[in-house]
One Martini backbone bead per residue (centre of mass of N, CA, C, O) as a GRO file, in nm:
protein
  320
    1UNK     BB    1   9.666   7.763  11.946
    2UNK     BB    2   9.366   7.611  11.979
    3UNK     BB    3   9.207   7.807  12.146
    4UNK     BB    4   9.230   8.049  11.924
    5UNK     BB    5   8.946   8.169  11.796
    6UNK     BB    6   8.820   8.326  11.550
    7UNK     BB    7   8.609   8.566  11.411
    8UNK     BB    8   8.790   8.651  11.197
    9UNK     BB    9   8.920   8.565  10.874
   10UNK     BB   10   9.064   8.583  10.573
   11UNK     BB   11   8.837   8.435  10.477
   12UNK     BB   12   8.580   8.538  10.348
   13UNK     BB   13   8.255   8.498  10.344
   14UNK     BB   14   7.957   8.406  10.168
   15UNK     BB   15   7.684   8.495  10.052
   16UNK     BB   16   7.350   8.402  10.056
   17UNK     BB   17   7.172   8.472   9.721
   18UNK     BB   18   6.944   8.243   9.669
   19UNK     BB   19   6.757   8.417   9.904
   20UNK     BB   20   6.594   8.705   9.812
   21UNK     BB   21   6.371   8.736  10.070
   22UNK     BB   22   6.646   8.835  10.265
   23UNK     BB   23   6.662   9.104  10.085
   24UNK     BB   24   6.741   9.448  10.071
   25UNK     BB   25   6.670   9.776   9.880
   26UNK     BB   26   6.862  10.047   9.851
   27UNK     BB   27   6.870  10.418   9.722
   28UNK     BB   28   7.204  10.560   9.744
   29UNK     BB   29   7.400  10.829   9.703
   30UNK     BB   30   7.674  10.930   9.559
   31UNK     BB   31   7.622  11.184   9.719
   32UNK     BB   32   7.651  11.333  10.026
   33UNK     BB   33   7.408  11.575  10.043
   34UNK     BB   34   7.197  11.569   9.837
   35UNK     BB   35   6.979  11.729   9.633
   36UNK     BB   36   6.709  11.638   9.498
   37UNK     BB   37   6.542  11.427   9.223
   38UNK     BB   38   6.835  11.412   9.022
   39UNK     BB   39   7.028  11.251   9.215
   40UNK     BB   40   7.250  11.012   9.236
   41UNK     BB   41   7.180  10.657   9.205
   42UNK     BB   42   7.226  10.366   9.399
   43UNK     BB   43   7.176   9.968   9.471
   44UNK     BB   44   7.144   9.821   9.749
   45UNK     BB   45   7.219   9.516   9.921
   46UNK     BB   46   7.053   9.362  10.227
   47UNK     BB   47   7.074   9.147  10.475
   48UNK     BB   48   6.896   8.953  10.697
   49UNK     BB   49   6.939   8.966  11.036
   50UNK     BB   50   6.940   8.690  11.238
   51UNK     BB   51   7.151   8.530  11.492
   52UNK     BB   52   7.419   8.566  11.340
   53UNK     BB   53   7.729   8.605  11.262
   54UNK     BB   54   8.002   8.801  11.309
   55UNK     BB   55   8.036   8.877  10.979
   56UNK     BB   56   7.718   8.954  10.928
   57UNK     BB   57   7.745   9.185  11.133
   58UNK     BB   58   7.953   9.376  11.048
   59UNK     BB   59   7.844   9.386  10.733
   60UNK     BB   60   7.592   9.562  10.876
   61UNK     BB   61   7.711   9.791  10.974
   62UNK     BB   62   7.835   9.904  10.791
   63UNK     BB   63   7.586   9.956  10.586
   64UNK     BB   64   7.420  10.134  10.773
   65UNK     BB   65   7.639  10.353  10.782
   66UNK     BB   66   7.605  10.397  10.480
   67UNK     BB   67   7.266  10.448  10.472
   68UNK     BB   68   7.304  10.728  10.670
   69UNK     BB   69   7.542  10.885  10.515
   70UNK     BB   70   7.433  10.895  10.252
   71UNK     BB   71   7.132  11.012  10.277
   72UNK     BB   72   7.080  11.144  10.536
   73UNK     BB   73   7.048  11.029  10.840
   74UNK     BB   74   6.953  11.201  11.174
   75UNK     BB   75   6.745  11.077  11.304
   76UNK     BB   76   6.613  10.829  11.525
   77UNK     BB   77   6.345  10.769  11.392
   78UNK     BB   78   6.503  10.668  11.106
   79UNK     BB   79   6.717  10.478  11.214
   80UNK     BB   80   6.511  10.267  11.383
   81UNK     BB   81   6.381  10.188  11.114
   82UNK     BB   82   6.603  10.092  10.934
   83UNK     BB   83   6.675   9.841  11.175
   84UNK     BB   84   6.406   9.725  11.182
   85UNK     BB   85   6.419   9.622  10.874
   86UNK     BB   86   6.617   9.412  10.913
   87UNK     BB   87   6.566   9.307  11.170
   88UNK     BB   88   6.459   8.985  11.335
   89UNK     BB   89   6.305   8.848  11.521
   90UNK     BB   90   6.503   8.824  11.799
   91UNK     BB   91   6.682   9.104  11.736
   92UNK     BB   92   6.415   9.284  11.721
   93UNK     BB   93   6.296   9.239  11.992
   94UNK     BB   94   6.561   9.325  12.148
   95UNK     BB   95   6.565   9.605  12.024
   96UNK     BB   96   6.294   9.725  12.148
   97UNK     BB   97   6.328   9.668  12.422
   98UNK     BB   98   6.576   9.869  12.442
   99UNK     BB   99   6.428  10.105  12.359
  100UNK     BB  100   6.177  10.101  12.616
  101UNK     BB  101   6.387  10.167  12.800
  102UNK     BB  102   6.480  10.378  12.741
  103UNK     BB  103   6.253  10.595  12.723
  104UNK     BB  104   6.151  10.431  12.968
  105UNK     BB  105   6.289  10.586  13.333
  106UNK     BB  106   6.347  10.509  13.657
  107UNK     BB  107   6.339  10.674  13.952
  108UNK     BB  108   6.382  10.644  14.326
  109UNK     BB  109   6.064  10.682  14.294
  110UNK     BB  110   5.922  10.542  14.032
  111UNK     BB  111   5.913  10.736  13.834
  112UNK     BB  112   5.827  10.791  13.503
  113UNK     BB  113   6.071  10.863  13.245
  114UNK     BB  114   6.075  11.080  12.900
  115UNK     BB  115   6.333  11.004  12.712
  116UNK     BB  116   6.499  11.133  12.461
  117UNK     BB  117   6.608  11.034  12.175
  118UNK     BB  118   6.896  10.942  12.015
  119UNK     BB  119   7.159  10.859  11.844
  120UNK     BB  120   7.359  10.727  12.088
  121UNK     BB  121   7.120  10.527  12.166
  122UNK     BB  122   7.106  10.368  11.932
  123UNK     BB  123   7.380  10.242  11.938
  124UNK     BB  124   7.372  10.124  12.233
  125UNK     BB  125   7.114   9.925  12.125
  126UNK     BB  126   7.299   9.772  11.907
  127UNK     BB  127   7.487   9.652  12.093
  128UNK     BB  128   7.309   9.505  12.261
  129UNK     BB  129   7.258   9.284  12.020
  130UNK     BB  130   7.567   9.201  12.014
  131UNK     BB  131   7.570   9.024  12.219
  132UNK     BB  132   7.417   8.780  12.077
  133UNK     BB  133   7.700   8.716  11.908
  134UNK     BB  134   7.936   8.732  12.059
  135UNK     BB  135   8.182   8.627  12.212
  136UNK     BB  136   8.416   8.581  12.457
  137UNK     BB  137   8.643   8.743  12.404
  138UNK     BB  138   8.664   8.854  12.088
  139UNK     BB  139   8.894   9.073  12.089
  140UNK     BB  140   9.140   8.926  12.248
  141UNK     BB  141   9.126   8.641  12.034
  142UNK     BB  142   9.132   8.880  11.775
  143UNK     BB  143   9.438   8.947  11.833
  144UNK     BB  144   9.602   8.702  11.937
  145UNK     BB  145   9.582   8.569  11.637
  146UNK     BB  146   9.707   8.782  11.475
  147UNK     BB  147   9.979   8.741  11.648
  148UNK     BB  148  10.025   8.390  11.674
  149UNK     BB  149   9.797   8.223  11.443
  150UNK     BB  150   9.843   8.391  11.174
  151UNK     BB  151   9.832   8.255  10.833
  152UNK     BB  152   9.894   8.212  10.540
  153UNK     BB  153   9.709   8.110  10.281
  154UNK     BB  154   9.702   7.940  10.003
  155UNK     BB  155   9.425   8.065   9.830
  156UNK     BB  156   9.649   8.318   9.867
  157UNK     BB  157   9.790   8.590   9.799
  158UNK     BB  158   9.982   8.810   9.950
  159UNK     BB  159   9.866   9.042   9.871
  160UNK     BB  160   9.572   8.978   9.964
  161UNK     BB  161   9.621   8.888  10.243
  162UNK     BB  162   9.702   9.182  10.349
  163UNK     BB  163   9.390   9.319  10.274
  164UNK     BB  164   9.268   9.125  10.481
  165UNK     BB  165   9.417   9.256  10.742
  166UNK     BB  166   9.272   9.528  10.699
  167UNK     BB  167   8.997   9.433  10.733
  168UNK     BB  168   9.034   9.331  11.020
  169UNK     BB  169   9.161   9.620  11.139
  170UNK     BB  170   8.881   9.767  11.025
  171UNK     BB  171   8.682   9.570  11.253
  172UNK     BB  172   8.767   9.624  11.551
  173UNK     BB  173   8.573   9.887  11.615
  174UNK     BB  174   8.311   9.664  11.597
  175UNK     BB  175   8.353   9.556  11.824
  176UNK     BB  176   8.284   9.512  12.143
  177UNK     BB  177   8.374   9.749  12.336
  178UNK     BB  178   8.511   9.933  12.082
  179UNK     BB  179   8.785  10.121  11.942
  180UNK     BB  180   9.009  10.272  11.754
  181UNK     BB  181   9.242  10.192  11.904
  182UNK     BB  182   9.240   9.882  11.808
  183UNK     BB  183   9.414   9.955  11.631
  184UNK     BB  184   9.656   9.853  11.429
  185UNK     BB  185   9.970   9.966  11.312
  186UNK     BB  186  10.194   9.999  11.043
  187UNK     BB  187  10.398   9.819  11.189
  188UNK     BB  188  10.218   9.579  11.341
  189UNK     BB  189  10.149   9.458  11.005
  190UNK     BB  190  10.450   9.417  10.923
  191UNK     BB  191  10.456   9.189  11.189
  192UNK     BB  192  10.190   8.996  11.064
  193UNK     BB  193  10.307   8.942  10.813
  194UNK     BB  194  10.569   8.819  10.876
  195UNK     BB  195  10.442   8.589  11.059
  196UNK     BB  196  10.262   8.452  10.798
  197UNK     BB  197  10.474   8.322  10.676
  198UNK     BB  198  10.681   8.081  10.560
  199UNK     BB  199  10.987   7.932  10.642
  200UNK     BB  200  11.119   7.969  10.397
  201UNK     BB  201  11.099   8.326  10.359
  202UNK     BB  202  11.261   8.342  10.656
  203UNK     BB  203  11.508   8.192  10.543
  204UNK     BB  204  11.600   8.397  10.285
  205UNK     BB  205  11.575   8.623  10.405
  206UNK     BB  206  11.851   8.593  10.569
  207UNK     BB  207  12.052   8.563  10.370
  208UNK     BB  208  11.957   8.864  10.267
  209UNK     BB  209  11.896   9.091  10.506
  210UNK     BB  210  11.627   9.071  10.550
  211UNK     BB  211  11.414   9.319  10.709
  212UNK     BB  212  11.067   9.394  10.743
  213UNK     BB  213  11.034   9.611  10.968
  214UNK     BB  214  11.254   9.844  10.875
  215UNK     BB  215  10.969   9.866  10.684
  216UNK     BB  216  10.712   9.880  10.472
  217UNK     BB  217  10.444   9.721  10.341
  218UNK     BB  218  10.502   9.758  10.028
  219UNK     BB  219  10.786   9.611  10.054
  220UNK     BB  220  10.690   9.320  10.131
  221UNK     BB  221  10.514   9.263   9.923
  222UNK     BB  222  10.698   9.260   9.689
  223UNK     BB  223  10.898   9.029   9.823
  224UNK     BB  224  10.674   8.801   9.859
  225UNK     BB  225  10.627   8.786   9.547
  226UNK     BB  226  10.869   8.690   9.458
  227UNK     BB  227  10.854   8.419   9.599
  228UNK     BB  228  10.608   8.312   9.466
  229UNK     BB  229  10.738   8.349   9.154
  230UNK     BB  230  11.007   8.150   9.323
  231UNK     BB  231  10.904   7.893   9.374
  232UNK     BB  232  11.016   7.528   9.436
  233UNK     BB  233  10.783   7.385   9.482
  234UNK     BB  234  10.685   7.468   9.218
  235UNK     BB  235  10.673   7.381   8.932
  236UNK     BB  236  10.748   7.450   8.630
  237UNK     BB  237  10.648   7.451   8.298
  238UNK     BB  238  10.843   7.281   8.160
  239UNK     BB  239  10.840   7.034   8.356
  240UNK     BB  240  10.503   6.999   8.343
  241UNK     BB  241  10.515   6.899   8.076
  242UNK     BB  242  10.746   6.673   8.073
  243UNK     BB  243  10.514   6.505   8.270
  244UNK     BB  244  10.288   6.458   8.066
  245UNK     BB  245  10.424   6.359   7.817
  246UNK     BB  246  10.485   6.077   7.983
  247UNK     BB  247  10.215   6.004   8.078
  248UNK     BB  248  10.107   5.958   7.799
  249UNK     BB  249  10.283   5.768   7.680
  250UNK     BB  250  10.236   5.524   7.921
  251UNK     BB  251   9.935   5.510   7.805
  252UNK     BB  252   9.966   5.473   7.524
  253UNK     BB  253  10.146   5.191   7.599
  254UNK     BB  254   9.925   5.036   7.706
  255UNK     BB  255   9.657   5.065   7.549
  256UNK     BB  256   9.800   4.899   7.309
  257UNK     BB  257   9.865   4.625   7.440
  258UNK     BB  258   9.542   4.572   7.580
  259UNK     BB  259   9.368   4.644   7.260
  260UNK     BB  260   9.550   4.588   7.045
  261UNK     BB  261   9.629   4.401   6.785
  262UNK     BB  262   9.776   4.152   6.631
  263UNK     BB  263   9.914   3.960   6.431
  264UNK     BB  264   9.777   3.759   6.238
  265UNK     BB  265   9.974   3.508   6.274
  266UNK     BB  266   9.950   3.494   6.573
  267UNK     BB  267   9.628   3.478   6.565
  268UNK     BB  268   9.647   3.207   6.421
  269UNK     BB  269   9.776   3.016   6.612
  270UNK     BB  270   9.569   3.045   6.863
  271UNK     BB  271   9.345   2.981   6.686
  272UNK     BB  272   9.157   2.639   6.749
  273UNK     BB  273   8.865   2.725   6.854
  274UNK     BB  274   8.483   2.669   6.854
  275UNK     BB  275   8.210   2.912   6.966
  276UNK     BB  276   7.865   2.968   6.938
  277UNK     BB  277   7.931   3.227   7.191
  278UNK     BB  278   8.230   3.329   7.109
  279UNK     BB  279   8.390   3.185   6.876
  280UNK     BB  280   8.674   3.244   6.813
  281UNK     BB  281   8.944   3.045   6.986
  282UNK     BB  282   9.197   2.949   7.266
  283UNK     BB  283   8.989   2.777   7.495
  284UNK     BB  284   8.666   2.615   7.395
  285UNK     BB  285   8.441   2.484   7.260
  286UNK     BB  286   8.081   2.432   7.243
  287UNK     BB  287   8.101   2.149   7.459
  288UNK     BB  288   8.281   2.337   7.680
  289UNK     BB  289   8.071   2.567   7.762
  290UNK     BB  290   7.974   2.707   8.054
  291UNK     BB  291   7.722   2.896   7.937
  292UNK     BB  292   7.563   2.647   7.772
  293UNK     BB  293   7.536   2.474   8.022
  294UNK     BB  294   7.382   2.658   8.216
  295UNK     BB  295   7.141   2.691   8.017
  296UNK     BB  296   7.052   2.434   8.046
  297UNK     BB  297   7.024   2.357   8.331
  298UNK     BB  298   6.810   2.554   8.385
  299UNK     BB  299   6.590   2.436   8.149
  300UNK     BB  300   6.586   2.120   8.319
  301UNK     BB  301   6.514   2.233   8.582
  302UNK     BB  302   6.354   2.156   8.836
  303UNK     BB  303   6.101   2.249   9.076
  304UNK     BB  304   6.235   2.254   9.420
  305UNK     BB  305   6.263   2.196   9.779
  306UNK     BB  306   6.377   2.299  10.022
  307UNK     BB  307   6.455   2.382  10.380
  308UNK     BB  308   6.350   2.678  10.350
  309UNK     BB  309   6.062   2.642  10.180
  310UNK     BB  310   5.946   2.424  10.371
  311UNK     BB  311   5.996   2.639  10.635
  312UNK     BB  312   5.796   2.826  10.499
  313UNK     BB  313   5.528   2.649  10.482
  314UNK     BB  314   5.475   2.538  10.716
  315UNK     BB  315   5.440   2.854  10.859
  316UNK     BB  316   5.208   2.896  10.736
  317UNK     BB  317   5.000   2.671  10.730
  318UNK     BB  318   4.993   2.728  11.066
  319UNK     BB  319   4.843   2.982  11.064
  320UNK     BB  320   4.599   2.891  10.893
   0.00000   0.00000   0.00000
């Protein structure tokens, strides 16, 4: 399964909120065909897509499609600003470029003829745009991982898990030259996710005679929440408390041999020697100690040449 590469995954993408002047701010309606000055408003942020990835595409889709309906946008030419304002650099190039397309259209004798735009012109124009994100074959090997490769995450409970594969599923229609029949039905949302679970809880189903397939999805979610709030793998919290004050016994038993004093009488028996630089110890006087000596030698060395500064001198002085 190694070659198939999906295009969006369980795990959605992150968007970077950092870079505020790459969002634009658009004031849409709470109900669309509202009309009035008075009619109630929220504000949504739309990041601008330059090249972006294809999770970045399809929630730009989403986006355009909200602020179409949510403000009752149905002109070609109002569809067209508003795409126009999101798309940057190349993608609005391509964009500008493929609308100067339809618009002027040459018939077999080369004369010019100006097509009015449609709304279906300006979606087939936003396809345009979709190529040069797209990998090849993107719709083929994002439902066939979805079939063969797609496994449940760790950092996801299977609710999680189950909600992510919906929007996988409801994400299907905006792929390249895809419709709405791409999308997976109830009974195979519910094959998809029998198969994304671990084997033990494949496992476990079979011994209790429980078949996923032949429940709704509802009913899988729930079977396998139980098997995650009653997995073996993860230890009880009874288990990881006793686990933990042994930890710290240990540590504290450590703690103590290595730092405690010792009892007076044992100190008094092992101090035998006195050293101006350590004090009282058991291991030599001030006569014998090391650090004593090396700094009496250093202070008593006079400065000789070695025969790397020899030759470090003798080459100076031929350059000059």
């Amino acid at each position: 399964m190694m070659y198939l590469v999906p295009s969006l995954t369980l795990v959605e993408e992150v968007p970077d909120d950092e870079h505020t002047t790459e969002t634009i701010s658009y004031l849409l309606k709470q109900r669309d065909n509202s009309t009035g000055a008075m009619a109630e408003k929220y504000k949504m942020y739309v990041h601008c897509f330059c090249e972006g990835t294809l999770q970045q595409w399809i929630t730009l889709c989403k986006a355009i499609d909200k602020i179409w309906t949510q403000n009752g946008i149905n002109s070609p030419l109002d569809r067209i600003a508003t795409v126009c304002t999101i798309l940057h650099v190349e993608s609005l190039t391509c964009f500008n470029a493929t609308i100067e397309e339809l618009k002027n259209t040459a018939d077999d004798a080369r004369v010019v003829m100006i097509v009015p735009l449609t709304n279906k012109g300006v979606i087939c124009r936003i396809h345009a745009v979709a190529e040069m994100v797209f990998p090849f074959r993107a719709l083929t090997n994002q439902k066939l991982w979805m079939r063969r490769g797609m496994k449940k995450p760790k950092e996801l409970s299977f609710r999680k898990t189950a909600a992510a594969v919906g929007r996988l599923n409801n994400s299907l229609p905006l792929f390249l030259k895809a419709s709405a029949t791409e999308k997976f039905s109830d009974e195979e949302i519910v094959e998809l996710l029998e198969w994304s679970i671990p084997q033990s809880w494949h496992t476990k189903f079979n011994l209790d005679g429980y078949i996923p397939t032949e429940h709704n999805k509802a009913c899988i979610v729930t079977e396998c929440e139980v098997m995650e709030r009653n997995d073996p793998q993860k230890p009880s919290t009874g288990l990881t408390t006793k686990m933990s004050v042994a930890k710290q016994k240990v540590h504290k038993k450590t703690h103590i041999s290595k730092h405690q004093n010792r009892n007076t009488n044992t100190t008094n028996k092992m101090v035998k020697f006195f050293c101006k630089e350590h004090g009282a110890n058991p291991t030599h006087n001030t006569d014998s100690c090391y650090i004593l000596k090396s700094r009496a030698a250093k202070a008593n060395d006079k400065a000789t040449m070695t025969k790397k500064s020899f030759r470090r001198e003798i080459n100076l002085l031929s350059q000059k």
